[in-house]
TORVO-281644 format. One record per atom (N, C-alpha, C): residue in one letter; x, y, z. Coordinates in steps of 0.2 Angstrom, whole numbers, plus 2048, in hexadecimal, padded with zeros to 3 digits. Layout:
BEGIN
AXYZ
...
END
This chain:
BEGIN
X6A8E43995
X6A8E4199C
X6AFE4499F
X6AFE489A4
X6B5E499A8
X6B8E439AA
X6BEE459A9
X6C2E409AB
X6C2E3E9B4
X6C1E439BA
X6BFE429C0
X6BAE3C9BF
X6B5E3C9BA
X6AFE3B9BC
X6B0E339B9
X6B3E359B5
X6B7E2C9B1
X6B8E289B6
X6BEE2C9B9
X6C2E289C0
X6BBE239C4
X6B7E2C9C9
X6B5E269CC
X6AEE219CA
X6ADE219C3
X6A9E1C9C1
X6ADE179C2
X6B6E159BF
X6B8E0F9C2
X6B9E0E9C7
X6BBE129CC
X6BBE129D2
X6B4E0B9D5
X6AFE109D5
X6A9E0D9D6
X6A7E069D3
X6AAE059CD
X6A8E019CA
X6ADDFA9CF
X6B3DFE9D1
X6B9DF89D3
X6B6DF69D9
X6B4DFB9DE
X6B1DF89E4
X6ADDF49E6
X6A6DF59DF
X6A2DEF9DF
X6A3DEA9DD
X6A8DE99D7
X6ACDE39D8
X6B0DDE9DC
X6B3DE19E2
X6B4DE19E7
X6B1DDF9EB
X6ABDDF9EF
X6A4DDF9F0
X6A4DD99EE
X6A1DD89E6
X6A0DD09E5
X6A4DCD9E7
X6AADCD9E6
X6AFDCA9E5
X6AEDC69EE
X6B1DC89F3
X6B0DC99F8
X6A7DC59FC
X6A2DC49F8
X69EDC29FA
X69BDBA9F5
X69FDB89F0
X69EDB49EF
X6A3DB09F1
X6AADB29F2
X6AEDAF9F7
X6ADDAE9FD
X6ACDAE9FF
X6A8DADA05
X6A2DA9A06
X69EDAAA03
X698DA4A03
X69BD9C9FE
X69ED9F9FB
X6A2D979F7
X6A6D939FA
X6ABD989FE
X6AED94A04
X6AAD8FA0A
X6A6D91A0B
X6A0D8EA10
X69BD8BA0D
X69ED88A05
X69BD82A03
X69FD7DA02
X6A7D7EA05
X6AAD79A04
X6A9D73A09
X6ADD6DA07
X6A9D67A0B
X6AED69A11
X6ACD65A17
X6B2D65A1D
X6B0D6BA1F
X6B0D69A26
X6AFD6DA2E
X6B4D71A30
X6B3D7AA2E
X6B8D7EA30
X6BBD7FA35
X6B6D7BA3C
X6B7D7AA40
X6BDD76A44
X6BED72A3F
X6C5D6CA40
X6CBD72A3E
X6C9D78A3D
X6D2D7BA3C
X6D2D7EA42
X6CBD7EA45
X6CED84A4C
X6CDD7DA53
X6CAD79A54
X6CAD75A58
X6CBD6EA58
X6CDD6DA5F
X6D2D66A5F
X6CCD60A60
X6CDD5BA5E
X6C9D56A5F
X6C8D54A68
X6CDD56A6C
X6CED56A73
X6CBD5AA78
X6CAD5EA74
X6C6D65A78
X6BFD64A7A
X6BCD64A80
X6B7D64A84
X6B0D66A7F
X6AED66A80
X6A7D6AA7C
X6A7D70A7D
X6A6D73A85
X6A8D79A85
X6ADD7EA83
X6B3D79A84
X6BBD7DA7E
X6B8D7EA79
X6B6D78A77
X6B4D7BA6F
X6AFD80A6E
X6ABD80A71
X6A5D87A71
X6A8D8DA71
X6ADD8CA76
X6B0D94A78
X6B5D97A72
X6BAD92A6F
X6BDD92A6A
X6B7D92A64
X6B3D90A61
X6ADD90A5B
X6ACD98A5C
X6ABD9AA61
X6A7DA1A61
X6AEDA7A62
X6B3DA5A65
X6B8DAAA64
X6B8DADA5C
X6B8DA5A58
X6B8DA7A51
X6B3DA9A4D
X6ADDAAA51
X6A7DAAA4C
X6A2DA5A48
X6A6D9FA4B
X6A5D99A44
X69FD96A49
X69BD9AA4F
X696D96A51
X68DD9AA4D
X68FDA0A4A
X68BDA4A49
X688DA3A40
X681DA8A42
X67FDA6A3B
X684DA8A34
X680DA4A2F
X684DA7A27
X685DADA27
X680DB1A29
X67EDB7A27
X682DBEA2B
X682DBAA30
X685DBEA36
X68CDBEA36
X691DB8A32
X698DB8A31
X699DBBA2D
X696DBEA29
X696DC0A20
X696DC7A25
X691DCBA25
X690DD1A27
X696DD3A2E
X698DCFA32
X6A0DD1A35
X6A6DD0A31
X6A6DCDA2C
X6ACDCDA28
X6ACDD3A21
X6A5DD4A22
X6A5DDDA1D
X6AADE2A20
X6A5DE1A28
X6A8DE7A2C
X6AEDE6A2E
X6B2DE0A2F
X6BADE0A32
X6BDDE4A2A
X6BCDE0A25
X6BEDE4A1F
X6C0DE9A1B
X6B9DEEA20
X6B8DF5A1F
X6BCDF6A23
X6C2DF4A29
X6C4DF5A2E
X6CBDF2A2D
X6CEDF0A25
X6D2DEDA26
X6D6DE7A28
X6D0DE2A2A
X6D1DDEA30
X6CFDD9A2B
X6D3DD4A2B
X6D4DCFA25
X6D2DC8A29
X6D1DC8A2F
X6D0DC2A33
X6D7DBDA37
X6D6DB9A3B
X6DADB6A3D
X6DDDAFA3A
X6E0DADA39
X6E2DA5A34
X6E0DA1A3C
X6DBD9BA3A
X6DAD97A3D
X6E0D92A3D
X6E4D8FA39
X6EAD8BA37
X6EED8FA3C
X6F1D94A3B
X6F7D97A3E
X6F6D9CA43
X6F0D9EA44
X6EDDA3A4C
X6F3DA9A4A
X6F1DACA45
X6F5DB2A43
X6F2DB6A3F
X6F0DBDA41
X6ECDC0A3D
X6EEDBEA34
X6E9DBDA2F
X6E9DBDA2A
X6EEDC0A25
X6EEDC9A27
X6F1DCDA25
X6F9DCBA26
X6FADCAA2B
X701DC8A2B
X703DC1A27
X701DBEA25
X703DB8A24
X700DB8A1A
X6FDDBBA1A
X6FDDBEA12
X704DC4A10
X703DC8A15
X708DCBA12
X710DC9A12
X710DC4A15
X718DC1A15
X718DBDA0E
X710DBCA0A
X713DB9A02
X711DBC9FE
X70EDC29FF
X70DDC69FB
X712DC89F6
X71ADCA9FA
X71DDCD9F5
X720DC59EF
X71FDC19F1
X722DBA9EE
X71DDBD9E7
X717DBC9E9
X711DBC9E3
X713DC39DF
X714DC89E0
X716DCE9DE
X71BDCC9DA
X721DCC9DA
X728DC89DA
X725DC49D2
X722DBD9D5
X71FDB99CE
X71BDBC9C9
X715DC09CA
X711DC39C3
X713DC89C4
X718DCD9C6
X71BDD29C1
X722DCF9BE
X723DC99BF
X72ADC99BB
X725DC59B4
X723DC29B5
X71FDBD9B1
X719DC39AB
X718DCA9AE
X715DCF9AA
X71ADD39A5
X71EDD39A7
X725DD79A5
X729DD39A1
X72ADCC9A1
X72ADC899D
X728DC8998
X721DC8997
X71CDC5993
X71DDCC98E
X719DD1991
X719DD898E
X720DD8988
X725DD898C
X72BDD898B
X72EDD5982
X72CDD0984
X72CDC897F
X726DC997B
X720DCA97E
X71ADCC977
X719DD1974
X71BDD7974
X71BDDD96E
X720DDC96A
X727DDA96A
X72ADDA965
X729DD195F
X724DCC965
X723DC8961
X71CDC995C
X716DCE960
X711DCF95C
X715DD4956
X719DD9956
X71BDDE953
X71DDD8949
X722DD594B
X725DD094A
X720DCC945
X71DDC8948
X715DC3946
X710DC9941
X711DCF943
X70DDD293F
X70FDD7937
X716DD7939
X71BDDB933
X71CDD492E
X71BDCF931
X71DDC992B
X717DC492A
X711DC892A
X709DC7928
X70ADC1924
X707DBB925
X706DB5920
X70EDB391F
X713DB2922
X71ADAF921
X71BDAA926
X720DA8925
X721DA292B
X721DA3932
X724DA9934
X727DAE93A
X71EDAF93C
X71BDB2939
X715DB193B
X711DAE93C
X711DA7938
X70EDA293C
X710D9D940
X718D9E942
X718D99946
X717D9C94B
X717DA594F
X715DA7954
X70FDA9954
X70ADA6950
X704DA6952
X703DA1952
X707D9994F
X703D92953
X709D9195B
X70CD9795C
X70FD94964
X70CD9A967
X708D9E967
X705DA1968
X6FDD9F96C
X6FCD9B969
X6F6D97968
X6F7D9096B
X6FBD8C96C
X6FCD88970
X700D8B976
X701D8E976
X703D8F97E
X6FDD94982
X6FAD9897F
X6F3D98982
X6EDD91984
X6EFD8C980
X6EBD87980
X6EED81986
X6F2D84988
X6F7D7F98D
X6F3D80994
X6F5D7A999
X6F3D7D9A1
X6F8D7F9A6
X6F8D849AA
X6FED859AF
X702D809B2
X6FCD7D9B6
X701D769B9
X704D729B5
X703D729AE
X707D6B9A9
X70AD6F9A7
X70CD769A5
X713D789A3
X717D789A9
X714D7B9AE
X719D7A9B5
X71CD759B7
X719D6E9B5
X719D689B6
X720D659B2
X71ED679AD
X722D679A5
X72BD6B9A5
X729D719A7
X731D739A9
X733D709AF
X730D6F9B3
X732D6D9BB
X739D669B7
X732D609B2
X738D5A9B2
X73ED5D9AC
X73BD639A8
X742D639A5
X746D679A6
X745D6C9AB
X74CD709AD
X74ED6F9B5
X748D6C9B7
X74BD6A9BE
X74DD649C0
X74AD5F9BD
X74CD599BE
X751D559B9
X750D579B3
X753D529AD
X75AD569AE
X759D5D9AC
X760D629A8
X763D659B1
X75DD649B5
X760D679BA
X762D6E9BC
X75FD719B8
X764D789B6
X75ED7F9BB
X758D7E9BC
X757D839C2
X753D7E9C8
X752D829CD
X74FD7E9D4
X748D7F9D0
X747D779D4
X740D729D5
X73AD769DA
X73BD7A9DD
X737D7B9E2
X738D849E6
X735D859EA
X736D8A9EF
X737D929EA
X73AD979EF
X73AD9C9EC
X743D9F9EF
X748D9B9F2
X74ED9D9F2
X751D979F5
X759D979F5
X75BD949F8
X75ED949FE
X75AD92A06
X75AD90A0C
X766D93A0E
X766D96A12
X76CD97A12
X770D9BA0F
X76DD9FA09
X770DA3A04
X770DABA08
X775DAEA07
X774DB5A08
X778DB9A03
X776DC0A03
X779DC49FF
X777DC49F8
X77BDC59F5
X77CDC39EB
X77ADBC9EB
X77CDB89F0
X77ADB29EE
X774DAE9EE
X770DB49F4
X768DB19F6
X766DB59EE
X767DBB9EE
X762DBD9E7
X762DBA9E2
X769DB79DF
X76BDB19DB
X764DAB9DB
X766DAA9E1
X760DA49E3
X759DA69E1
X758DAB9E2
X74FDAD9E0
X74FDAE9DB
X754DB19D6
X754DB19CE
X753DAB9CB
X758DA79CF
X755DA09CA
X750D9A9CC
X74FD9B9D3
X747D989D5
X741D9B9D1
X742DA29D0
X73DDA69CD
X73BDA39C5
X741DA19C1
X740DA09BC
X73CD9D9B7
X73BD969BC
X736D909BA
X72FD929B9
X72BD969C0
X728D979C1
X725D9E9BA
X729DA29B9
X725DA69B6
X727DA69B0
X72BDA19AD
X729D9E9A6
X724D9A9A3
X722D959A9
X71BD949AB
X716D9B9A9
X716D9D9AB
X710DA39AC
X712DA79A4
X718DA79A3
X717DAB99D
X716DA7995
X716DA1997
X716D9D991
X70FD9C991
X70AD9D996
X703D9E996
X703DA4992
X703DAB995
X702DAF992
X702DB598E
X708DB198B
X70ADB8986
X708DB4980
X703DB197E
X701DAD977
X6FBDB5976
X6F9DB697C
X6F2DBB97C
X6F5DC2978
X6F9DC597C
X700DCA97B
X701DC8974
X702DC4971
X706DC496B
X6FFDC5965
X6FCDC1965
X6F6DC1962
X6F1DC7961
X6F1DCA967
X6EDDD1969
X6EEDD6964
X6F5DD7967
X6FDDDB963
X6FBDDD95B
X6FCDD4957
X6FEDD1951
X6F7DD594F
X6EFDD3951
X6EADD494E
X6EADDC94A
X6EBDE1953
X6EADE6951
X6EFDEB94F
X6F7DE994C
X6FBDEB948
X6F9DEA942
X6F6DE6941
X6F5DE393A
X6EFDE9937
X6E9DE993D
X6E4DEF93B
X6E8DF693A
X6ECDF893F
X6EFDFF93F
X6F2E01939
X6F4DFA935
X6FCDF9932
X6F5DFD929
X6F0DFC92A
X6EBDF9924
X6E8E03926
X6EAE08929
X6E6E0F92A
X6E9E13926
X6E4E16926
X6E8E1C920
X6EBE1F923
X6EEE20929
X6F4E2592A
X6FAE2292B
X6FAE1B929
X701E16928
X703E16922
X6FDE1691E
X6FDE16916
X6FEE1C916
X6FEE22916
X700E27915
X707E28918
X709E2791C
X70BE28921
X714E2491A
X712E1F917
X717E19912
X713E1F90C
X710E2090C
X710E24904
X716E2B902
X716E2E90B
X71CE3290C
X722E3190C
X725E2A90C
X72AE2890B
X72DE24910
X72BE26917
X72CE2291D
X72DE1991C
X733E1791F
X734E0F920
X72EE0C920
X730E08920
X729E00922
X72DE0192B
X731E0092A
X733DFF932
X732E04936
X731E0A935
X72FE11938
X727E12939
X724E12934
X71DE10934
X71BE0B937
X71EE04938
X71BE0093B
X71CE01947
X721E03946
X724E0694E
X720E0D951
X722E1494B
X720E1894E
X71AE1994D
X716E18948
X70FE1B948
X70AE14949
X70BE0D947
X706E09948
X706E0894D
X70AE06951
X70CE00957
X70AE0595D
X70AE0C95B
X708E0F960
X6FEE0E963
X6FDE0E95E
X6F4E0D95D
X6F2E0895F
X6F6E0395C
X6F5DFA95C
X6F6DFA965
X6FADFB96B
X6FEDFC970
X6F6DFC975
X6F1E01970
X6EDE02977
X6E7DFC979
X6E6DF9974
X6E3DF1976
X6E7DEC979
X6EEDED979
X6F1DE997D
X6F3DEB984
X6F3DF6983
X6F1DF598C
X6EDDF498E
X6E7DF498B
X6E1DF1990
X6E2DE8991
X6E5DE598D
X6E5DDD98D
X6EADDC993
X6EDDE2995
X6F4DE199A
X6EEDE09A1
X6E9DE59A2
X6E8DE49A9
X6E2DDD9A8
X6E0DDD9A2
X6D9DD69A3
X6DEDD29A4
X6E4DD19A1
X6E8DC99A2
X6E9DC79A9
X6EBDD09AB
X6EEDCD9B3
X6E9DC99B8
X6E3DC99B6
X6DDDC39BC
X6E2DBB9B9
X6E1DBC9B2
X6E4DB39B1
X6EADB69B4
X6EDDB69B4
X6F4DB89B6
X6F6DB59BD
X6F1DBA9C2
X6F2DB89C8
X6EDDB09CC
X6EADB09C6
X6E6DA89C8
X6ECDA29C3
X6F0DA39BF
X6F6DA09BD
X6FBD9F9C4
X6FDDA59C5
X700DA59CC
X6FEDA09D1
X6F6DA29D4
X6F6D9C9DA
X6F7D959D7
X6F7D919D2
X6F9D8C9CE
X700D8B9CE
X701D909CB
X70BD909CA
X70ED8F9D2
X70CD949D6
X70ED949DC
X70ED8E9DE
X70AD889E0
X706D839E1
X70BD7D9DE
X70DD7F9D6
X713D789D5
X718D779D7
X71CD7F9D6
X723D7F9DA
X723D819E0
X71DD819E4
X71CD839EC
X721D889ED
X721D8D9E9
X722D959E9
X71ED979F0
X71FD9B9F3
X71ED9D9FA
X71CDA49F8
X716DA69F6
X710DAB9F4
X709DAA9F5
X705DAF9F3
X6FEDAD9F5
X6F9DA89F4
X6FCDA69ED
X6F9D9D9EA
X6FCD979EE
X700D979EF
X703D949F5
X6FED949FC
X700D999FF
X6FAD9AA04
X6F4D98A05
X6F0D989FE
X6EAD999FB
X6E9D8F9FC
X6EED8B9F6
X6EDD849F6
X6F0D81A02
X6F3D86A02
X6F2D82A09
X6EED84A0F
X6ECD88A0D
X6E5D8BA12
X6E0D87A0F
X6DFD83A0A
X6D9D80A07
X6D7D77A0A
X6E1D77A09
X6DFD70A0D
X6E1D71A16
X6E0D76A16
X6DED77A20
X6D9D79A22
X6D2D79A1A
X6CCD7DA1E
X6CED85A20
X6D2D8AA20
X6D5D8FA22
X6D0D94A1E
X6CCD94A21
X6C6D9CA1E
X6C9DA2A1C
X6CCDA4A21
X6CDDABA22
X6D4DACA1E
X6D8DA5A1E
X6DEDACA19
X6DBDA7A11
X6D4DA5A12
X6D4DA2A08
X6CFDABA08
X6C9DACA0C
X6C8DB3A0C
X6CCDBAA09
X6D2DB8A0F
X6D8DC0A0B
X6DBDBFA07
X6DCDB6A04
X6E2DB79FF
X6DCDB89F9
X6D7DB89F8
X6D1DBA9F4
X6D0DBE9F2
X6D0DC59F8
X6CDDCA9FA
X6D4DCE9F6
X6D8DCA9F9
X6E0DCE9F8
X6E0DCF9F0
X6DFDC89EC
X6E0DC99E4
X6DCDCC9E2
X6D7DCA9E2
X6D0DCF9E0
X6D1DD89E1
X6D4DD99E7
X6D5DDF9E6
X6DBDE39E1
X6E1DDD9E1
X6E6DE09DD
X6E4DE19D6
X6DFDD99D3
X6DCDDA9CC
X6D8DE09CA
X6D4DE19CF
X6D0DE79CF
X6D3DED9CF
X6D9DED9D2
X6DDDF49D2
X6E1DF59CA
X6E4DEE9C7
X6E6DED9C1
X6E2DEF9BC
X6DBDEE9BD
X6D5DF09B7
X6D6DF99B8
X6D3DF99BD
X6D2E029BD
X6DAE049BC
X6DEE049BD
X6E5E069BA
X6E7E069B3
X6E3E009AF
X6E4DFF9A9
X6DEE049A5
X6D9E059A9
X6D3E069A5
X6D5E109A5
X6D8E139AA
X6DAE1A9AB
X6DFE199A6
X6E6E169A5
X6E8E189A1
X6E6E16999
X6E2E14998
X6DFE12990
X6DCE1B991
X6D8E1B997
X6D4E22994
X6D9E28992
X6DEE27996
X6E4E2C997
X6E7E2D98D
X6E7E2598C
X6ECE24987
X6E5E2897F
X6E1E25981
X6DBE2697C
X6D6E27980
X6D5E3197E
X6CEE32981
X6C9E32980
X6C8E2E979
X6C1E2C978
X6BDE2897C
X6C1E24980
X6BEE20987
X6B9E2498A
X6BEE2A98F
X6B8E2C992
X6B3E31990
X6B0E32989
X6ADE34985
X6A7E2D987
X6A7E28984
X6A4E24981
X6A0E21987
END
């Protein structure tokens, strides 16, 4: 298969994902309980105010009819207006956007960072201690929930030992070196959270398929030439073992960023998850819609990124 032809089959494949994504949001929002009507109208207002107001926003017309103008503003960029804050959508997502950015990539780079040389590590020492103890913390920390490790470091590095902030994403008044300072260590709680989630996956992935690679006949040969154990295990296995775990890089990142709205949510970190928990308790359609719309399309951009470079890396992909 040409490689063009590769691309836009994920192409294709990513916009209809997109598509769903976007239409089941949407109708599932409009099964939640509560009158969306109470975020945009006051209890005070006349019947006719409120008529006038219900229809500015659309909220007097059918299901089907709001569905089908919210394609078309979307094909048009138009993300709708926040009922809560009377301010187009798009502006008020992208002021947290960069915060979410900020948290799952520092929390991906971590993770990555911290699990190749542990899966490397868990795999060179097959059946020994070092091995099993990084496969049973591995495995309990995949079995853990966001908000109770969040919960968990919150009382014991913020409250007991006191040693990072409780809350937000900087310190109010800081400037310079010492505002960055401040988001360095606001930041920390939070994506240790997220990486004690997710690098049990990374470590385990790693370990499996080293362990395969380490067992090929071009390893054993590779040791029947004289080559290290340690040179065998870096240059030639780890390189092969490497491509199951780019692909594990882009599936993680949906947990990753549904970890985030959670994480976001304990330390009331001021990013999309954030946004997302208080647009819910305001009935706010329109930015639960784009903060949605918004991740769905970065996961979606993540998968097709990850899925081009595996083909790139191994092109027996777009063969198959």
């Amino acid at each position: 298969m040409p490689f063009a032809l590769f691309v836009l089959r994920r192409l294709g494949r990513g916009l209809l994902t997109i598509w769903f994504a976007v239409t089941v949001t949407f109708l599932l929002l409009r099964l939640l309980p509560g009158d969306p009507a109470l975020a945009v109208a006051n209890p005070n207002m006349t019947a006719s105010m409120r008529a006038t107001l219900l229809s500015q926003y659309g909220l007097d017309q059918s299901l089907i009819v709001q569905y089908l103008k919210y394609l078309w503003q979307l094909l048009h960029g138009n993300l709708g207006v926040s009922f809560a804050q009377s301010v187009p959508v798009a502006d008020a997502l992208m002021s947290r956007l960069p915060w979410t950015l900020l948290l799952t990539g520092s929390a991906l780079v971590v993770t990555v960072v911290l699990g190749i040389p542990l899966g490397v590590l868990a795999a060179s020492r097959r059946g020994g201690f070092l091995d099993r103890l990084v496969q049973m913390g591995s495995v309990v920390g995949q079995s853990l929930f966001v908000p109770s490790v969040g919960v968990l470091l919150l009382y014991v590095f913020g409250l007991t030992f006191r040693i990072f902030p409780i809350g937000g994403a900087f310190t109010d008044g800081a400037y310079g070196i010492a505002w960055y300072l401040s988001v360095l260590t606001h930041l920390v709680l939070p994506c240790a959270s997220l990486v004690l989630i997710q690098i049990g996956s990374y470590v385990l992935t790693l370990r499996a398929t080293l362990i395969d690679a380490l067992g090929e006949d071009y390893c054993t040969l590779a040791t029947a030439n004289g080559l290290s154990e340690r040179r065998v295990l870096w240059k030639h296995a780890l390189r092969n073992a490497l491509l199951p775990t780019t692909t594990l890089i882009g599936l993680q990142l949906g947990f990753l960023v549904g970890g985030a709205v959670l994480t976001e949510t304990v330390y009331a970190y001021p990013g999309i998850g954030r946004a997302i928990y208080e647009a819910v308790t305001q009935l706010d359609f329109p930015v639960l819609q784009g903060a949605f719309v918004l991740l769905a399309a970065a996961v979606v951009a993540a998968n097709m990124i990850t899925d081009i470079a595996y083909g790139l890396l191994d092109p027996r992909v777009k063969t198959a």
